[in-house]
PyMOL Python script that loads the backbone (N, CA, C, O; Angstrom):
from pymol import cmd

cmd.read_pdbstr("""\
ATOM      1  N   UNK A   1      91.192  75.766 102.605  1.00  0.00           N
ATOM      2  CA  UNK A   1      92.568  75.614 102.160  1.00  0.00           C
ATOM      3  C   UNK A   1      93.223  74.501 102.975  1.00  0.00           C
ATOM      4  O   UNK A   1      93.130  74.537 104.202  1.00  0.00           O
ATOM      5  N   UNK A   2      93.867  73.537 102.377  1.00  0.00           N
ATOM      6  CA  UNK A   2      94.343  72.298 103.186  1.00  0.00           C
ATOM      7  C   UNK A   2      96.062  72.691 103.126  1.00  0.00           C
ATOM      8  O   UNK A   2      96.567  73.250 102.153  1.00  0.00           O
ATOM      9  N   UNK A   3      96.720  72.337 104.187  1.00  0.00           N
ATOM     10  CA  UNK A   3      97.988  72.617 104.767  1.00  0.00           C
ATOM     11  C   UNK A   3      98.872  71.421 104.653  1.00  0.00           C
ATOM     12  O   UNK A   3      98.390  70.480 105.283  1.00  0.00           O
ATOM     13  N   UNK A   4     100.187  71.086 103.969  1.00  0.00           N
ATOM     14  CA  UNK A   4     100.731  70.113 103.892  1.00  0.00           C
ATOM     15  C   UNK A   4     101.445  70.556 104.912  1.00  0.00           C
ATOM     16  O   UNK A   4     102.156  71.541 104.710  1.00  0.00           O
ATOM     17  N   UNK A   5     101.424  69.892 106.336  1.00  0.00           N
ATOM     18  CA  UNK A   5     102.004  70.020 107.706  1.00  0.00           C
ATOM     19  C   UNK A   5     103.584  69.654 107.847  1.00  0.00           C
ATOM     20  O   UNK A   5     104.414  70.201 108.574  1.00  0.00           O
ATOM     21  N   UNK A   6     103.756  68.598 106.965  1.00  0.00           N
ATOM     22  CA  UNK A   6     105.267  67.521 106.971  1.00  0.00           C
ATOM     23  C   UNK A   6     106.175  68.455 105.692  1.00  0.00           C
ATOM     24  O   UNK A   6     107.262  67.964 105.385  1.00  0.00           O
ATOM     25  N   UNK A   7     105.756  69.751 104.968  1.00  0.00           N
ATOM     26  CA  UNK A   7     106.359  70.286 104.441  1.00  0.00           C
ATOM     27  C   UNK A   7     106.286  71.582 104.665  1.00  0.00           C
ATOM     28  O   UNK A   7     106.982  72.301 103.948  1.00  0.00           O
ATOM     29  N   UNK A   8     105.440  72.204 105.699  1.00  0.00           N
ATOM     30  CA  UNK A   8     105.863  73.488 106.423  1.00  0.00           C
ATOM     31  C   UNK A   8     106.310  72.833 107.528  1.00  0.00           C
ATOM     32  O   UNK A   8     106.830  72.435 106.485  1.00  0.00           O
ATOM     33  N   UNK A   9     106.642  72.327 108.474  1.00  0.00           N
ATOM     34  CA  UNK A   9     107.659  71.960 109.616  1.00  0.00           C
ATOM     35  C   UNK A   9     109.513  71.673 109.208  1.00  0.00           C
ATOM     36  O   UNK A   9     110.555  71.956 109.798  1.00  0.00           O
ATOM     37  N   UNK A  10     109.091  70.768 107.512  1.00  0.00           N
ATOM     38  CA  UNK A  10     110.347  71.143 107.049  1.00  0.00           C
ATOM     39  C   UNK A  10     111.191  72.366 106.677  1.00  0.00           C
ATOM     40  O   UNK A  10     112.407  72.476 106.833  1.00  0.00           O
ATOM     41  N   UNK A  11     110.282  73.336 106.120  1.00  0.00           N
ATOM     42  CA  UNK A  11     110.489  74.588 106.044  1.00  0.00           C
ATOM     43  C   UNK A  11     110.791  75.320 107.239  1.00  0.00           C
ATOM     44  O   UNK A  11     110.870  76.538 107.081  1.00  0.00           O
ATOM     45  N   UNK A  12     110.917  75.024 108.012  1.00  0.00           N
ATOM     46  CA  UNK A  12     111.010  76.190 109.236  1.00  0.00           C
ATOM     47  C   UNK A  12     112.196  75.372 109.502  1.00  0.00           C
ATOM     48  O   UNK A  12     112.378  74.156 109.458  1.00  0.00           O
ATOM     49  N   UNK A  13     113.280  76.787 109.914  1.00  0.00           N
ATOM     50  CA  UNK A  13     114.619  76.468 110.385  1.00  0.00           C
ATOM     51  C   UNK A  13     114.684  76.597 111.822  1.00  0.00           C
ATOM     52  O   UNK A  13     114.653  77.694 112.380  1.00  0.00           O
ATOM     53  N   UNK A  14     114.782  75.393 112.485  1.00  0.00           N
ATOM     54  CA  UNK A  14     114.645  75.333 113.921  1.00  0.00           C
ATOM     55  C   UNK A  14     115.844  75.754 114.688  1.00  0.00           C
ATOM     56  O   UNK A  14     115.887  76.250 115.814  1.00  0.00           O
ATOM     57  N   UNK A  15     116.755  75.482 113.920  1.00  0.00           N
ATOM     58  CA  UNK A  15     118.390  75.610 114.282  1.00  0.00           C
ATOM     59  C   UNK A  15     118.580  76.794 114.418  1.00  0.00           C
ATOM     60  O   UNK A  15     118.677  77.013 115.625  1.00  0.00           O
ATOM     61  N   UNK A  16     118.726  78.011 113.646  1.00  0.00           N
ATOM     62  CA  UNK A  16     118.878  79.034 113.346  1.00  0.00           C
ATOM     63  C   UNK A  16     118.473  79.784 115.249  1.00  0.00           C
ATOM     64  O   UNK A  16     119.209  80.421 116.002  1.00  0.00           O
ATOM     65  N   UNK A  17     117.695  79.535 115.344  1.00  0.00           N
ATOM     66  CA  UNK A  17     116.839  80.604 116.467  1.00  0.00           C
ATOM     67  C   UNK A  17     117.693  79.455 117.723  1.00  0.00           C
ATOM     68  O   UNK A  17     118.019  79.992 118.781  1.00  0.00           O
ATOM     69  N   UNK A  18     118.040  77.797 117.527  1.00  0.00           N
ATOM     70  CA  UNK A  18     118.704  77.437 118.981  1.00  0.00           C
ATOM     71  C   UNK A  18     119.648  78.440 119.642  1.00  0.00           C
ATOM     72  O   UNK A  18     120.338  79.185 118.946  1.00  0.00           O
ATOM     73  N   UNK A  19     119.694  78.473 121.169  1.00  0.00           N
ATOM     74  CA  UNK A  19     120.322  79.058 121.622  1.00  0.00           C
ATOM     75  C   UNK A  19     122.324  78.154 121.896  1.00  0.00           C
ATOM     76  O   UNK A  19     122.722  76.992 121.823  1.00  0.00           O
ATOM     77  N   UNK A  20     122.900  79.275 122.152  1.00  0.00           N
ATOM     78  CA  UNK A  20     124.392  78.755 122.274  1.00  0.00           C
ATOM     79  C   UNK A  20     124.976  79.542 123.424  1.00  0.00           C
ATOM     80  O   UNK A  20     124.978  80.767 123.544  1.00  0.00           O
ATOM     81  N   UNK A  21     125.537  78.515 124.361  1.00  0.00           N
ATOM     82  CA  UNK A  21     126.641  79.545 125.011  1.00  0.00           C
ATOM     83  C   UNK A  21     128.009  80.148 125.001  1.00  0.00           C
ATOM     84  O   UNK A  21     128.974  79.454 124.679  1.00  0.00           O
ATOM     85  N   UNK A  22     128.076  80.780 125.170  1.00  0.00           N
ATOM     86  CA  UNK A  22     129.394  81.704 124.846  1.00  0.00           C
ATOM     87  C   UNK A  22     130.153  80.975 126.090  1.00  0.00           C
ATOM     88  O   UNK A  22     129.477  80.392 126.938  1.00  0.00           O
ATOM     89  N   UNK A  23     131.429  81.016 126.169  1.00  0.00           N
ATOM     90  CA  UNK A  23     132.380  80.816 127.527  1.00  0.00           C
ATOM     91  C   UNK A  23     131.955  81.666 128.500  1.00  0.00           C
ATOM     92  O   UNK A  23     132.265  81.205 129.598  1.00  0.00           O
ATOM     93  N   UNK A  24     131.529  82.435 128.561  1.00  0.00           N
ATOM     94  CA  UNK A  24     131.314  84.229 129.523  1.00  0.00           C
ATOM     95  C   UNK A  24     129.540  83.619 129.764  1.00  0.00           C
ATOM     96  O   UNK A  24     128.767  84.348 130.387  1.00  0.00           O
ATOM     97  N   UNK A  25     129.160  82.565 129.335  1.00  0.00           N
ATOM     98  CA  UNK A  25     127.947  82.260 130.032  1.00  0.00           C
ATOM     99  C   UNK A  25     126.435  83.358 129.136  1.00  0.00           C
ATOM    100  O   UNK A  25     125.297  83.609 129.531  1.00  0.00           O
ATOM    101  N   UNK A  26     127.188  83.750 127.840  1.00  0.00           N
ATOM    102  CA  UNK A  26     126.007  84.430 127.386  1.00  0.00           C
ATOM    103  C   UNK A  26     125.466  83.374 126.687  1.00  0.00           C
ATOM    104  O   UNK A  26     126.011  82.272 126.621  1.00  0.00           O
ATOM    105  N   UNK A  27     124.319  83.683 126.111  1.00  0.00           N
ATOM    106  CA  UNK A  27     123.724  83.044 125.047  1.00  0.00           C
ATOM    107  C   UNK A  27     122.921  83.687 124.094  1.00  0.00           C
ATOM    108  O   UNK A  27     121.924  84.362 124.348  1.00  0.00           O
ATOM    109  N   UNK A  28     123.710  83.292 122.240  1.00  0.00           N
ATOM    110  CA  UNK A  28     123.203  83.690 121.420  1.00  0.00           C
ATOM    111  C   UNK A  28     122.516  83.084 120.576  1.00  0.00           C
ATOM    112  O   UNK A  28     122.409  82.020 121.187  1.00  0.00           O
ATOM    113  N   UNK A  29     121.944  82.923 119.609  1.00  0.00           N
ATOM    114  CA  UNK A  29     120.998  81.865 118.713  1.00  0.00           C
ATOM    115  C   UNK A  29     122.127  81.665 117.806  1.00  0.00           C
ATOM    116  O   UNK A  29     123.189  82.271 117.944  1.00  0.00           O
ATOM    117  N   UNK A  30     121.870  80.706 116.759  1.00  0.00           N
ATOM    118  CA  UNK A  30     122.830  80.447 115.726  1.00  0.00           C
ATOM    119  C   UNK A  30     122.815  81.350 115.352  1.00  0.00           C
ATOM    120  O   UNK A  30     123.911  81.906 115.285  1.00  0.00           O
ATOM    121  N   UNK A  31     121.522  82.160 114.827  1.00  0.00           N
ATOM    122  CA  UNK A  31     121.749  83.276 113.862  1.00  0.00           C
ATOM    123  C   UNK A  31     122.628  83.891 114.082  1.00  0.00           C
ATOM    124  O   UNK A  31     123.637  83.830 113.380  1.00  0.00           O
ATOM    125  N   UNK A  32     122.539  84.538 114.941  1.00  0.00           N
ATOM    126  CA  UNK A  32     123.231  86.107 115.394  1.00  0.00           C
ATOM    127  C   UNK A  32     124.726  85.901 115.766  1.00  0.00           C
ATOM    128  O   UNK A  32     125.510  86.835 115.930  1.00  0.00           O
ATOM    129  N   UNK A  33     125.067  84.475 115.893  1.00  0.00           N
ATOM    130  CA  UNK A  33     126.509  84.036 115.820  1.00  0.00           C
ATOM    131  C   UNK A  33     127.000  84.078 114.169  1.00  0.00           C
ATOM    132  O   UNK A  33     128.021  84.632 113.762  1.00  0.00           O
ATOM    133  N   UNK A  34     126.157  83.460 113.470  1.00  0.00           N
ATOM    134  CA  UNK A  34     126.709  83.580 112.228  1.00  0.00           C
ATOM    135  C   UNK A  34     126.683  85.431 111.327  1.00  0.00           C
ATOM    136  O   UNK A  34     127.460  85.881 110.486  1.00  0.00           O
ATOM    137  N   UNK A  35     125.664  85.966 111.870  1.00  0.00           N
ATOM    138  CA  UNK A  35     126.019  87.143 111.613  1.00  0.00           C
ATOM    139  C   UNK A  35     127.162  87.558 111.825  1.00  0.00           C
ATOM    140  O   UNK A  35     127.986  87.874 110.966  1.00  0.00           O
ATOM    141  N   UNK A  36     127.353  87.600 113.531  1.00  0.00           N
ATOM    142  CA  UNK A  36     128.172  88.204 113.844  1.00  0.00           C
ATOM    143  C   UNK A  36     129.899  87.933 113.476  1.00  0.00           C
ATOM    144  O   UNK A  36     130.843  88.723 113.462  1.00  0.00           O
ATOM    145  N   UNK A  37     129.814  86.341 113.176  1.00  0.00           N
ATOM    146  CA  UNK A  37     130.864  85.993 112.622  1.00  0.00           C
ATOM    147  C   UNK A  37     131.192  86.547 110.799  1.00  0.00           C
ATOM    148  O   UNK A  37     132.255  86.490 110.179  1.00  0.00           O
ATOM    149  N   UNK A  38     129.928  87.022 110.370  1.00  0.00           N
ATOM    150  CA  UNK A  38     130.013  87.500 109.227  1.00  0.00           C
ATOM    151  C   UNK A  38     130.652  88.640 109.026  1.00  0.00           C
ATOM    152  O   UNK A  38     131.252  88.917 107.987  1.00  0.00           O
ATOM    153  N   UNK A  39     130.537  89.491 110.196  1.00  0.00           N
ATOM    154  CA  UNK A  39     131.342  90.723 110.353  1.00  0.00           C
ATOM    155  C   UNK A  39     132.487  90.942 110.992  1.00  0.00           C
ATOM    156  O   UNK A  39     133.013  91.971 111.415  1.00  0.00           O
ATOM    157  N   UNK A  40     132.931  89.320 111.003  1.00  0.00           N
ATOM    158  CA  UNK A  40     134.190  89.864 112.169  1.00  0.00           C
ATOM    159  C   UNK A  40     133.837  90.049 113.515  1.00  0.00           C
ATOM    160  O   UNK A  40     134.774  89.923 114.303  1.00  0.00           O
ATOM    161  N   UNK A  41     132.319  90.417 114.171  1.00  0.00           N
ATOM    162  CA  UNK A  41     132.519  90.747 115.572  1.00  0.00           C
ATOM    163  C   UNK A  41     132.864  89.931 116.513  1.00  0.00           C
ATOM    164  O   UNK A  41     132.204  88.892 116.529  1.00  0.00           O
ATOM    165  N   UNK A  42     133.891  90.062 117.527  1.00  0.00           N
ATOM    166  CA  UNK A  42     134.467  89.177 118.536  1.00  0.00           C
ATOM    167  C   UNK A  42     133.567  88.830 119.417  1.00  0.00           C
ATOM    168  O   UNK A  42     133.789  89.430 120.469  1.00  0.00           O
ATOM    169  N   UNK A  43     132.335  87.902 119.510  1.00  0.00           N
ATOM    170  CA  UNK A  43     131.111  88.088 120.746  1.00  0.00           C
ATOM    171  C   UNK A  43     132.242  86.975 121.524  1.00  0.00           C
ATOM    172  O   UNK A  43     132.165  87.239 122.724  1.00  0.00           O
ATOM    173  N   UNK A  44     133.097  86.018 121.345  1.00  0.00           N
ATOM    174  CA  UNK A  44     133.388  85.060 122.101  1.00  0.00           C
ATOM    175  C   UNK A  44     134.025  85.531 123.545  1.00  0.00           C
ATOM    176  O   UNK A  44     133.946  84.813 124.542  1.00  0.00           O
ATOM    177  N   UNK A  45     134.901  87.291 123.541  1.00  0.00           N
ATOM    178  CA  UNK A  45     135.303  87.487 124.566  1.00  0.00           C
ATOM    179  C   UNK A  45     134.533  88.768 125.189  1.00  0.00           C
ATOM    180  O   UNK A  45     134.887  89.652 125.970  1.00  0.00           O
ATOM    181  N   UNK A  46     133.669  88.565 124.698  1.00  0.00           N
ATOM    182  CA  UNK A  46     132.792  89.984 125.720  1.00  0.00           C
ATOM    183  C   UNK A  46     132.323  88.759 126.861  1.00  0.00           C
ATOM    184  O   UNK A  46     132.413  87.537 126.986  1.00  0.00           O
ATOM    185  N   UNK A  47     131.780  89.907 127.574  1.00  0.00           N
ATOM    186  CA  UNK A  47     131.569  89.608 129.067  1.00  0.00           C
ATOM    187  C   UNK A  47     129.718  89.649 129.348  1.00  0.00           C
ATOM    188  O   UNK A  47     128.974  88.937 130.022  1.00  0.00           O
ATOM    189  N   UNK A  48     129.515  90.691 128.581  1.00  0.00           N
ATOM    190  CA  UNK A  48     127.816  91.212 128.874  1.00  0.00           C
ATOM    191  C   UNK A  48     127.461  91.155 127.316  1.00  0.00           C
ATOM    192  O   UNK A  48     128.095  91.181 126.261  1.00  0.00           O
ATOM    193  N   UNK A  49     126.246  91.073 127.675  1.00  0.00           N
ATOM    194  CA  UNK A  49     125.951  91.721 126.091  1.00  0.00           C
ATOM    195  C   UNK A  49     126.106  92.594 125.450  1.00  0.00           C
ATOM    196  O   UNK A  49     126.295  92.589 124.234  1.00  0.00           O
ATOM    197  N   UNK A  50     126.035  93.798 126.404  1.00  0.00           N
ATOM    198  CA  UNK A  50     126.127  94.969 126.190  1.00  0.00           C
ATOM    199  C   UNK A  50     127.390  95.199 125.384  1.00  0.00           C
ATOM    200  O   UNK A  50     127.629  95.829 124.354  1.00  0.00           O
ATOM    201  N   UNK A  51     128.149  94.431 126.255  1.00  0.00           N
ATOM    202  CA  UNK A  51     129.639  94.904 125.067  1.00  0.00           C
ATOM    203  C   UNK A  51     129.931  94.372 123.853  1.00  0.00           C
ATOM    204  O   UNK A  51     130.926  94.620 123.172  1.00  0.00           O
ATOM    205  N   UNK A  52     128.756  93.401 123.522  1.00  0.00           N
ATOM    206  CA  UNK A  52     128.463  92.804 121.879  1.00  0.00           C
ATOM    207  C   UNK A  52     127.791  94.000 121.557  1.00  0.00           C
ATOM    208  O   UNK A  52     128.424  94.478 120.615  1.00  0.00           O
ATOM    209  N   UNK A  53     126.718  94.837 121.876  1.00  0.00           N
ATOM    210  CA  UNK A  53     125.897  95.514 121.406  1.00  0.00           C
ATOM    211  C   UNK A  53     127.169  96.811 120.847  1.00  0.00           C
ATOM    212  O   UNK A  53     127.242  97.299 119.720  1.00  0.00           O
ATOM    213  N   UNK A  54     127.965  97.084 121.920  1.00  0.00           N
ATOM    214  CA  UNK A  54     129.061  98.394 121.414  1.00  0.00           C
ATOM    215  C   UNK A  54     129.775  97.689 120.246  1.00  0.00           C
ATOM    216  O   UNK A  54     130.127  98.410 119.312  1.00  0.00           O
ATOM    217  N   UNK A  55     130.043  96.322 120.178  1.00  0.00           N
ATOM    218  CA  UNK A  55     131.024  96.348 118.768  1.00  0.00           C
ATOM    219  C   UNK A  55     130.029  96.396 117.700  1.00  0.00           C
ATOM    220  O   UNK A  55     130.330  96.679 116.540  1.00  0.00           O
ATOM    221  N   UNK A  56     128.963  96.150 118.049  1.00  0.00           N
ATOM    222  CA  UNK A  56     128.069  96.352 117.190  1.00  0.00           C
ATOM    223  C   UNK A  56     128.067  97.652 116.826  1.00  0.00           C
ATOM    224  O   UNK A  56     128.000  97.968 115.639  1.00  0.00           O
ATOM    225  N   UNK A  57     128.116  98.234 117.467  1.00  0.00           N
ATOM    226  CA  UNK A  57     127.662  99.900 116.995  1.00  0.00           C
ATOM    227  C   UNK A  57     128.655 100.267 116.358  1.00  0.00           C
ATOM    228  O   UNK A  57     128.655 100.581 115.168  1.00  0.00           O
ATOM    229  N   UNK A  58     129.658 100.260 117.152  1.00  0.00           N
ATOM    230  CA  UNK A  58     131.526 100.686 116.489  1.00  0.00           C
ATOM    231  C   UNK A  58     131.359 100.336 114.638  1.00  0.00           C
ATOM    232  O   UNK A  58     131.762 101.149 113.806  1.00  0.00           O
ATOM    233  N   UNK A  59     130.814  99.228 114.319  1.00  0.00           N
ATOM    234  CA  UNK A  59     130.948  99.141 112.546  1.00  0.00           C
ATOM    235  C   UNK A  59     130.204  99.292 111.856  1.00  0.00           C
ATOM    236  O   UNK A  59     130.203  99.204 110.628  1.00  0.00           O
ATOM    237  N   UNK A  60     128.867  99.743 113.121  1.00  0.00           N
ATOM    238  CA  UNK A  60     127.807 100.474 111.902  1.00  0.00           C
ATOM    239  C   UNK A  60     128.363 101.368 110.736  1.00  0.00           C
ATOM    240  O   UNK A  60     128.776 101.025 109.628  1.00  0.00           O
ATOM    241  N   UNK A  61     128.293 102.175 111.105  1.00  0.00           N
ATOM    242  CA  UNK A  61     129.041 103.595 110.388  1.00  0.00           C
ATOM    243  C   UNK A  61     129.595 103.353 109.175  1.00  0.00           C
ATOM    244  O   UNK A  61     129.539 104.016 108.139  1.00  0.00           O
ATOM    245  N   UNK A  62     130.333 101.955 109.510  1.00  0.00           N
ATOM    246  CA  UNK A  62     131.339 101.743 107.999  1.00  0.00           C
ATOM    247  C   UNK A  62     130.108 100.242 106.530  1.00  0.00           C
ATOM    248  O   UNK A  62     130.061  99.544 105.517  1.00  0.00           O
ATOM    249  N   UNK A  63     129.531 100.744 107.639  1.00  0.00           N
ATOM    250  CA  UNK A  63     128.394  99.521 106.205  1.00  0.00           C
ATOM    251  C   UNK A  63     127.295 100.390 105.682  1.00  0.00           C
ATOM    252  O   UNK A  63     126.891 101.494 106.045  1.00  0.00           O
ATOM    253  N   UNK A  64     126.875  99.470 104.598  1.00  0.00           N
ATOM    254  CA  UNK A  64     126.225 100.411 103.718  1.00  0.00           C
ATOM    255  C   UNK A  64     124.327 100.085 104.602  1.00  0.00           C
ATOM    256  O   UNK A  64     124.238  99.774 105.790  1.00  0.00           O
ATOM    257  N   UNK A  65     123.363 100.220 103.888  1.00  0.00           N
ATOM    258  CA  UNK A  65     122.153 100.366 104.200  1.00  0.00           C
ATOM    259  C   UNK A  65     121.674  99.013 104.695  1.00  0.00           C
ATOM    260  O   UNK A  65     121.396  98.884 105.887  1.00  0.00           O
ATOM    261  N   UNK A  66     121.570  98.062 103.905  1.00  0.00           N
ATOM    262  CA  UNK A  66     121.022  96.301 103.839  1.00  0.00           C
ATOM    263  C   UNK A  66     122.035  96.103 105.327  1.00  0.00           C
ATOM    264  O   UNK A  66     121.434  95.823 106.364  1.00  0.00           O
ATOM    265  N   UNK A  67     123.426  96.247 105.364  1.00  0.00           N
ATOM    266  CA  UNK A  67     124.282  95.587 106.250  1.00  0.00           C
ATOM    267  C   UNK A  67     123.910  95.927 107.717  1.00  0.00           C
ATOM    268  O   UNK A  67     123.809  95.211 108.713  1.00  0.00           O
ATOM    269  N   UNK A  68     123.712  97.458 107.489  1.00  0.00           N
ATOM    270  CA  UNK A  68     123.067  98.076 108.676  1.00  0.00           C
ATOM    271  C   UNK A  68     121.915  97.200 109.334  1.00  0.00           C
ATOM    272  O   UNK A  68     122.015  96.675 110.443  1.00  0.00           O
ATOM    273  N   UNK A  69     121.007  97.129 108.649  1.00  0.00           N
ATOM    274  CA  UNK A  69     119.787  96.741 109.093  1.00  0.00           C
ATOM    275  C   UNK A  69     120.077  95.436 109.372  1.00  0.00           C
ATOM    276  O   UNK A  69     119.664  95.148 110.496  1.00  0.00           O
ATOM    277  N   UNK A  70     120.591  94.567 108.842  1.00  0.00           N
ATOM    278  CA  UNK A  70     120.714  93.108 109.447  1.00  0.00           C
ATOM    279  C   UNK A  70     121.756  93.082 111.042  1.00  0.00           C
ATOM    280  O   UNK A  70     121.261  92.603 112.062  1.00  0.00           O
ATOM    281  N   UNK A  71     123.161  93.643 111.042  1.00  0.00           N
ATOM    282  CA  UNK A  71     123.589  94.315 112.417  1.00  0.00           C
ATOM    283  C   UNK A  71     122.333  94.568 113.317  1.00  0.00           C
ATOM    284  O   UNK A  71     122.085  93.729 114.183  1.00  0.00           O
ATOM    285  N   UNK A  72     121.581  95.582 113.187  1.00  0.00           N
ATOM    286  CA  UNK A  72     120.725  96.191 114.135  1.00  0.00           C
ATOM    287  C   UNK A  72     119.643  95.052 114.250  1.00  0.00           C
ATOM    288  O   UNK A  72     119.376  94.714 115.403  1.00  0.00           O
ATOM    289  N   UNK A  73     119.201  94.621 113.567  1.00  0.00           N
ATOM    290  CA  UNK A  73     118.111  93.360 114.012  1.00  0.00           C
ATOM    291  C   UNK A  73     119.148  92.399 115.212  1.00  0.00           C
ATOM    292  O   UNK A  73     118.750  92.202 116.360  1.00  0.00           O
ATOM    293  N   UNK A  74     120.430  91.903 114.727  1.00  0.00           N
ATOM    294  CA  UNK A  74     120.807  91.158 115.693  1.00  0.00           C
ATOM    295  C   UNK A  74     121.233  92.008 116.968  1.00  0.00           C
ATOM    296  O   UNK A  74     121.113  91.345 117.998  1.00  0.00           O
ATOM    297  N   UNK A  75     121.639  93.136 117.143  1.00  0.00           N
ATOM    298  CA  UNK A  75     121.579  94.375 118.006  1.00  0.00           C
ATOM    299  C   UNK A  75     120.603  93.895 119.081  1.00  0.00           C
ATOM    300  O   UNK A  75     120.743  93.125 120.030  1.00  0.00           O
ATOM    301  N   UNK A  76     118.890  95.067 118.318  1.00  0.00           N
ATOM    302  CA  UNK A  76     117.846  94.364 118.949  1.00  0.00           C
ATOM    303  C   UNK A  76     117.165  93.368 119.851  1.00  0.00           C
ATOM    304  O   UNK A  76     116.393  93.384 120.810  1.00  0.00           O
ATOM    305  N   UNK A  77     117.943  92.307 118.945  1.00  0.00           N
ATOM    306  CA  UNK A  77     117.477  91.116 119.476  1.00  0.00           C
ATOM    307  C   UNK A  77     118.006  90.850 121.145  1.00  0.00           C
ATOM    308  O   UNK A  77     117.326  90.809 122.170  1.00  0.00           O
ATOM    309  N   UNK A  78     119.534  90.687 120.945  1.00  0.00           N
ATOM    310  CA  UNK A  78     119.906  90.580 122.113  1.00  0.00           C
ATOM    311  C   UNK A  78     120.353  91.616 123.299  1.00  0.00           C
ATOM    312  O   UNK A  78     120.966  91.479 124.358  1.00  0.00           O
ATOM    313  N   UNK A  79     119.684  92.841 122.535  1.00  0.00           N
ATOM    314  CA  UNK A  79     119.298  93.853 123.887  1.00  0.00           C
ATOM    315  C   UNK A  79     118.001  93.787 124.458  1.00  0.00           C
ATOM    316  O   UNK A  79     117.758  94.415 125.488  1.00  0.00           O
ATOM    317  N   UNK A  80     116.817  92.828 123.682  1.00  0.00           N
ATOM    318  CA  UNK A  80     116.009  92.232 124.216  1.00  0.00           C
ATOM    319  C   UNK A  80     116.076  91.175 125.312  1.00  0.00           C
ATOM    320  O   UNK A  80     115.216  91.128 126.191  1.00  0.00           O
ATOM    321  N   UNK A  81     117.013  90.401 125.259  1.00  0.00           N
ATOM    322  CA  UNK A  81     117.567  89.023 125.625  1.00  0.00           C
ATOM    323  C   UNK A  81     117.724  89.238 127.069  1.00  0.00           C
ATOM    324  O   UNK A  81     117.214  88.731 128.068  1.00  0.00           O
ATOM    325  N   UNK A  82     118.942  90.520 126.768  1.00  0.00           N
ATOM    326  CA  UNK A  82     119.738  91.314 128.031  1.00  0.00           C
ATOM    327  C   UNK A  82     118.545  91.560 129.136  1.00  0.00           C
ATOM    328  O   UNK A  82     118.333  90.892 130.148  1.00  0.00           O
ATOM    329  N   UNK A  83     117.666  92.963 128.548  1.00  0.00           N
ATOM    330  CA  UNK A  83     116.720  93.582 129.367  1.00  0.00           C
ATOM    331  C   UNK A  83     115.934  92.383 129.653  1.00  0.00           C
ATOM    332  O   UNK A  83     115.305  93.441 129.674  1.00  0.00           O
ATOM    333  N   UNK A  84     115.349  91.382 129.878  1.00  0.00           N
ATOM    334  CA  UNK A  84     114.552  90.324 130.147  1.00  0.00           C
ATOM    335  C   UNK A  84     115.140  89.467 131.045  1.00  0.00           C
ATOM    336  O   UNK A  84     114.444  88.852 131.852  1.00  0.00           O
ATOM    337  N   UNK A  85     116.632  89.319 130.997  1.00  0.00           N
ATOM    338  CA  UNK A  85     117.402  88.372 131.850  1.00  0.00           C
ATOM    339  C   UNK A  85     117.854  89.106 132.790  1.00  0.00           C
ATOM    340  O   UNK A  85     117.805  88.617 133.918  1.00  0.00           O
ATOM    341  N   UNK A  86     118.416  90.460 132.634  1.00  0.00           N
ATOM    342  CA  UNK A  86     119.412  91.121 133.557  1.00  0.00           C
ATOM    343  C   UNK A  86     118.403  92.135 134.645  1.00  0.00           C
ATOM    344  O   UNK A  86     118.711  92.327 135.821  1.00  0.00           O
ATOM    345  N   UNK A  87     117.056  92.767 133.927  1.00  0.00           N
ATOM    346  CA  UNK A  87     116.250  93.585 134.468  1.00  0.00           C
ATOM    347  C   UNK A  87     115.796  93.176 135.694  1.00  0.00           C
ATOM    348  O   UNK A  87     115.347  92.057 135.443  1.00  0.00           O
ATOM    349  N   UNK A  88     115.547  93.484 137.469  1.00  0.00           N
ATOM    350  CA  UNK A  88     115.166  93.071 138.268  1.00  0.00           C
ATOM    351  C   UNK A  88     113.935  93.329 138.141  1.00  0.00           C
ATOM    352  O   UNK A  88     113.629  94.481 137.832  1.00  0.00           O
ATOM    353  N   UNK A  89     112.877  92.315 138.347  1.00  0.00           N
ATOM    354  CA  UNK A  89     111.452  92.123 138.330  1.00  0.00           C
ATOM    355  C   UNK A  89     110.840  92.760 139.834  1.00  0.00           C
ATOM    356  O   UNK A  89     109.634  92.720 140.076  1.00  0.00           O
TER     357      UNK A  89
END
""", "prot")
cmd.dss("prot")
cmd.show_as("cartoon", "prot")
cmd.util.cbc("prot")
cmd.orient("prot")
């Protein structure tokens, strides 16, 4: 099977996954900014992640199934982020 290389590299969204900093010195990928801006969540004045992860939780409740699951992936993600940066080795 031969691979057109110059049209899967175009295909892949590189942007999406760059990282960004917040003023408070966090950093989120585009994605999970545009999520989060999709829902209204305020990540610009939290402090930790953690307190993105609680507004996160706070509007679970009020979305339906699909909305849920996209929230909790970006959840996930940057309670991954957290435990990897913040955890003492």
């Amino acid at each position: 099977m031969e691979y057109n290389i110059e049209e899967l590299l175009n295909s892949i969204d590189f942007e999406k996954n760059k990282l960004q900093k917040t003023k408070y010195n966090l950093y989120l990928t585009t994605y999970e900014i545009e999520i989060l801006d999709k829902y209204h969540i305020t990540y610009e004045d939290c402090k930790t992640e953690k307190e993105i992860i609680q507004k996160i939780e706070q509007i679970l409740p009020q979305l339906d199934t699909l909305e849920q699951e996209e929230l909790d992936q970006v959840s996930m993600s940057i309670a991954e982020r957290d435990y990897y940066q913040n955890t003492n080795k």
